[in-house]
N, C-alpha and C positions, 0 to 999 in steps of 0.2 A: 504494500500500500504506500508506503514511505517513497517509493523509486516510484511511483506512480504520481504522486503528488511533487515532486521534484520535476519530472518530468510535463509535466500540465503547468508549474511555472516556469518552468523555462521558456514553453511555447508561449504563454503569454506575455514574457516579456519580449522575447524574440519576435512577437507579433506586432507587438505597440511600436518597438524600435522602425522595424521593418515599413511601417504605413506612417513614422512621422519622413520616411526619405522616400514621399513619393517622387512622380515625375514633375510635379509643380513647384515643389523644394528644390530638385536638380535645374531645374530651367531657372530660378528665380537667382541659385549663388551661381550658377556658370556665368548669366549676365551680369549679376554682379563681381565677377571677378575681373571685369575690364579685360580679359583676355580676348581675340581677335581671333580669328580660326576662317580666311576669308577663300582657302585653296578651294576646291571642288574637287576637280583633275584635268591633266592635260593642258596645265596651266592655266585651266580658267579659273574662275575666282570671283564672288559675290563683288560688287562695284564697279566691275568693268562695263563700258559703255558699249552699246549694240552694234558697233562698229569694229571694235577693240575681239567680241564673241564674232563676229563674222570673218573675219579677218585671220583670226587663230583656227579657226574651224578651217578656211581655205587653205592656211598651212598643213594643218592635220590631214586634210585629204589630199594635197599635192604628195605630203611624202608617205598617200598609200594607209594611214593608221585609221581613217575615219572613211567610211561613204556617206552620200544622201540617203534620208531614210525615206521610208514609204512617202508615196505622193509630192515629197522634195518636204516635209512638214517636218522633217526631224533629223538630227546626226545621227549614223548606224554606228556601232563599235563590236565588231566580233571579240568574244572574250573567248582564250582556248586553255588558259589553264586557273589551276585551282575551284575547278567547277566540272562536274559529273559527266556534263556533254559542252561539247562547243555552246555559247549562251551571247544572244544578240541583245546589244542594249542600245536601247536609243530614247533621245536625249533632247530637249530645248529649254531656254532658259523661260522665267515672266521676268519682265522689266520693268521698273518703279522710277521713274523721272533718268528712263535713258538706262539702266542703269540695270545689273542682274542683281537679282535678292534672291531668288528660289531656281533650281534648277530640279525637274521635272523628269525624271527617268525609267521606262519600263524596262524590263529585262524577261525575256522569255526564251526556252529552250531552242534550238535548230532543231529540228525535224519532227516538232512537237502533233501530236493528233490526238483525238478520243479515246485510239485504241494504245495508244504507247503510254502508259500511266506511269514509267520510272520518267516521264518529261511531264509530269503534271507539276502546277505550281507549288504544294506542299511541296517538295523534294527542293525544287528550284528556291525557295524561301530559306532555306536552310544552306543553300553555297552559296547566295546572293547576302545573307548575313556574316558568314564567313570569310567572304571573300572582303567586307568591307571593313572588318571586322581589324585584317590584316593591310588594308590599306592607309586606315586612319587609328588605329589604336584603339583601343578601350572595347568595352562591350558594349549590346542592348542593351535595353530593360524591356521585357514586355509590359503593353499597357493594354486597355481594355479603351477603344474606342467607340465611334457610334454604333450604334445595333449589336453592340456587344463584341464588334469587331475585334480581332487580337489584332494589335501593331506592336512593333519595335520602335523603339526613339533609342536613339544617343544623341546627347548635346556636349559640348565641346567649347566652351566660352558662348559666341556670337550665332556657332553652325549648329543645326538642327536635323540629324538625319532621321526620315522616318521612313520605315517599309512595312508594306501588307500585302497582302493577296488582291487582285482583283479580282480574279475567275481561274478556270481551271487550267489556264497557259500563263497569265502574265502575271509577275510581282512589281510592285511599283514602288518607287524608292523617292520620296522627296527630301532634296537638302537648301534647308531656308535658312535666310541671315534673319535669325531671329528679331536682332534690333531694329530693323526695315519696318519686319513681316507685324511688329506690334506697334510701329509707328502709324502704320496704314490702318491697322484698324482698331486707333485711337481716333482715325480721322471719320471712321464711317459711324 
């Protein structure tokens, strides 16, 4: 009974600890730590002006690393390693007075269909985290978003990376400059 009741307070304190560092605690001292976090990848970068993202995307595909994505609406990037199958991502920024604050990214298997289920998005979710995981340091956190959606957040000072599921092919990956992204909608 003794290790039973040790054991039930433990989890209770281990639970209060655990729900006072939500994801609202972590976003609230990242931005207050004045830290900066403005890379993306491929040297793009939150605050670069739409000229500055056109311009380096034109270099990316002269030297062969980027294509035009579907209907010319997006950058293509074949990704071949650290992920289960070949994995196409593709990419555009939103722009806030000229300027990149969110970059917008889906990432879905090559040769993905109804019938090949090791390229469904659950699988893809799990090297699309890992993969980012090792790109920028630190981990997830899962969160519970709307309709109960499960997402991953990491925040990083100023960057905001969050990925979910869309459907049963694509994972979508948003990374926002958090300082922007709550400017704007202080304004609305």
């Amino acid at each position: 009974m003794k290790i039973s009741s040790y054991f039930l307070s433990f989890f209770i304190v281990f639970f209060l600890y655990a729900c006072k560092h939500s994801y609202y605690d972590i976003e609230k001292r990242e931005l207050n730590s004045g830290v900066r976090n403005d890379s993306i990848f491929f040297d793009l970068h939150f605050g670069m002006t739409s000229k500055e993202f056109y311009d380096r995307c034109w270099e990316l595909n002269k030297q062969e690393v980027v294509k035009e994505g579907p209907s010319n609406s997006s950058v293509k990037y074949l990704i071949k390693e650290g992920v289960r199958h070949d994995t196409e991502m593709l990419f555009y920024p939103k722009f806030h007075e000229n300027k990149v604050y969110m970059m917008l990214t889906t990432f879905s298997y090559v040769g993905w269909a109804p019938w090949n289920r090791d390229r469904f998005s659950n699988f893809l979710l799990d090297d699309v985290k890992q993969l980012l995981e090792s790109w920028y340091g630190g981990s997830f956190l899962a969160v519970e978003g709307e309709n109960n959606k499960k997402l991953y957040v990491m925040v990083q000072g100023n960057r905001r990376i969050t990925i979910s599921i869309i459907d049963d092919r694509d994972v979508r990956v948003r990374f926002t400059d958090l300082s922007i992204s709550k400017l704007i909608n202080q304004k609305i």
